[in-house]
N, C-alpha and C positions, 0 to 999 in steps of 0.2 A: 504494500500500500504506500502509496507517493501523495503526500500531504503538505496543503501549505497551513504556516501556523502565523495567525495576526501579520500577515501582509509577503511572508519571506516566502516565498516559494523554491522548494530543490530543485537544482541546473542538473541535466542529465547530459551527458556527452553521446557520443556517436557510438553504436550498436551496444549497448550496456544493458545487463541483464540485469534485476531486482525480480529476486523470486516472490512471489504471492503472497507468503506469508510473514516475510518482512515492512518492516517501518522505516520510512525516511519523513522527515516531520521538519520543517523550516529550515534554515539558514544550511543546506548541503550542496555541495557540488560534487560531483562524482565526475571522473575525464572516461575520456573513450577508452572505451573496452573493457572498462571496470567491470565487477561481478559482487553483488550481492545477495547471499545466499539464503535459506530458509529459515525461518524465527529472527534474523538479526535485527536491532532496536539502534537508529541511527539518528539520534534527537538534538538536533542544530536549534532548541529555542530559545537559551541565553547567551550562546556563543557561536561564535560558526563551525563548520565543519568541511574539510576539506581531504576530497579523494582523489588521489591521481590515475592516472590511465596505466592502464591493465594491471591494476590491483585488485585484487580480490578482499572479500573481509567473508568469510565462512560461516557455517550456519550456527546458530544459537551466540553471535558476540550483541555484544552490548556496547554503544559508542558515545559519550558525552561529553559534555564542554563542565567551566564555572565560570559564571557570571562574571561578565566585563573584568576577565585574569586571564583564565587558559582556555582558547580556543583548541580543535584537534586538527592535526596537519599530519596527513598520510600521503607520502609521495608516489612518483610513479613507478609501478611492478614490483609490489609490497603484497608481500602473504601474512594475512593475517590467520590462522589458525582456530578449528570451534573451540566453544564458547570462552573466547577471550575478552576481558574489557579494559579501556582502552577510556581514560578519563582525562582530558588537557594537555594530552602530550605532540611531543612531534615525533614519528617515526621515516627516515630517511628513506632514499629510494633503494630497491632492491634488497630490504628485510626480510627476513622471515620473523613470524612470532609464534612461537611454539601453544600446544591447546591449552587450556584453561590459564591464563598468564592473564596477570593485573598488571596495567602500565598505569600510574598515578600522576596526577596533573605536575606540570614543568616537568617531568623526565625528559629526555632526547634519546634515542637509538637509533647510533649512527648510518652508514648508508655500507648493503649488505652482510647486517650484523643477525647473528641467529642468536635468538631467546632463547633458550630449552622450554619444554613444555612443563607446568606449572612454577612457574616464575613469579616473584613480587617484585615489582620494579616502585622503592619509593619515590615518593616528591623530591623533585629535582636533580634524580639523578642520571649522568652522562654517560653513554656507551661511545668509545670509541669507532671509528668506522671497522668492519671486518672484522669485530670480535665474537666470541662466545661471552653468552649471558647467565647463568643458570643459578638458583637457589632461593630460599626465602629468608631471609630478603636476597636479593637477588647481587650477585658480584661481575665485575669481569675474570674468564677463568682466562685468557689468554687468546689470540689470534686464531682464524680462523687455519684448519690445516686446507688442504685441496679438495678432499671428502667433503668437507662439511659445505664449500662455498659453491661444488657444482650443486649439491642438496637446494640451497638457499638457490640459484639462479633459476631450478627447473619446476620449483612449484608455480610463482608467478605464469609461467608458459604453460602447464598443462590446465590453468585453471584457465586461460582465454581459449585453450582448447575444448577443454569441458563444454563454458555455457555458448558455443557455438554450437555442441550438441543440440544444449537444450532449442535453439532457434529452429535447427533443422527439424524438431519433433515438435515445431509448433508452438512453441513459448515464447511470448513478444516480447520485440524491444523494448526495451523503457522508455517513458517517455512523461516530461515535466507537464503535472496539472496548469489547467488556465483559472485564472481568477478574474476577474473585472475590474477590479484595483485594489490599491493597497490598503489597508487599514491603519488611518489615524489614529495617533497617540502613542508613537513609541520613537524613543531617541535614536540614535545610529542603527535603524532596522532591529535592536531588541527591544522588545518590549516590557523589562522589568530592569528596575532600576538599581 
C-alpha cells in the first residue's frame, strides 16, 4: 500500500516493485529498481526517507525517521535483510545488513560493509567502508576478506532479478498515489513540530 500522509506523497522511480502487503506512508523516495518486499513498514511522517536504486529492503523490516534529527538515507544497491529495523540512520551504497539487525538513529554503515545477522548497531555509531559488523552491541571485527564482499555484491543483483520475476507473473509496477493538493498547516513538508 503507497500512501500519502498530510500532503507528502512517496516518489517511486522506474520499474520498482512494492509488494501488496507492504506500507510506504509520506515523505519516501525509493530510485529505480528498488524492491520492496512483503509486510515491510516504511513511514516517512516526521522525517524523510530515502531509497536508492536497486536496493532492496526485505520482507517483515520496519523503517523510520525522528522528528526534525535523523532522517533514513539508504543508498544505491543496498540489501537490507528480513525483518530488520532501521531507525535515523545512513546506510552506504552497496551494504549488506544481515536478518533481524537494529540500526539506531545517527549510526552510518559505511559503503559495502556487511552487518552479520542479529546485530545492534547503537546511536551514533560508524562503520568503516568494507568492514565486518557483528554483535550486540555490535563492533567492527575487521575488513572484509574476498568471500565475504563477493556475498555483499551479489544479493543487491539477485534481488533486481527476483522482483523482475514477480512482473513477469503479473505483479505491477509501483506507482506514486495522486492527490489534488497539499494539505495546509505543516512547516518544511512535516507536519509535527
Amino acid at each position: 500500500m503507497i500512501r500519502p500522509f498530510q500532503g507528502m506523497v512517496p516518489k517511486i522511480g522506474h520499474r520498482v516493485f512494492v509488494a501488496d502487503s507492504a506500507l510506504l506512508l509520506g515523505d519516501v523516495s525509493l530510485g529505480d529498481e528498488a524492491s520492496i518486499w512483503f509486510n515491510c513498514v516504511i513511514r516517512g511522517d516526521v522525517n524523510w526517507i530515502r531509497i536508492g536504486a536497486r536496493t532492496n529492503i526485505q520482507d517483515a523490516c520496519c523503517l523510520h525517521v525522528t522528528n526534525g534529527k535523523w532522517p533514513l538515507l539508504i543508498e544505491d544497491e543496498v540489501s537490507i535483510a528480513h525483518n530488520v529495523m532501521l531507525h535515523g540512520c545512513t546506510i552506504r551504497k552497496g551494504a549488506l545488513i544481515g536478518m533481524s539487525t537494529t540500526i539506531m538513529d545517527g549510526a552510518e554503515i559505511g559503503e559495502g560493509c556487511l552487518v552479520a545477522a542479529g546485530s545492534f548497531i547503537r546511536e551514533g555509531f560508524k562503520a568503516p567502508p568494507h568492514s565486518l559488523v557483528a554483535g550486540w552491541p555490535a563492533t567492527v571485527k575487521g575488513p572484509l576478506n574476498e568471500k565475504q564482499r563477493d556475498l555483499v555484491a551479489s544479493v543487491w543483483t539477485r534481488y533486481v532479478r527476483y522482483k523482475e520475476g514477480y512482473f513477469k507473473d503479473g505483479w505491477p509496477i509501483a506507482e506514486a498515489p495522486v492527490i489534488d493538493a497539499p494539505q495546509p498547516g505543516f512547516a518544511e513538508g512535516h507536519p509535527f513540530p
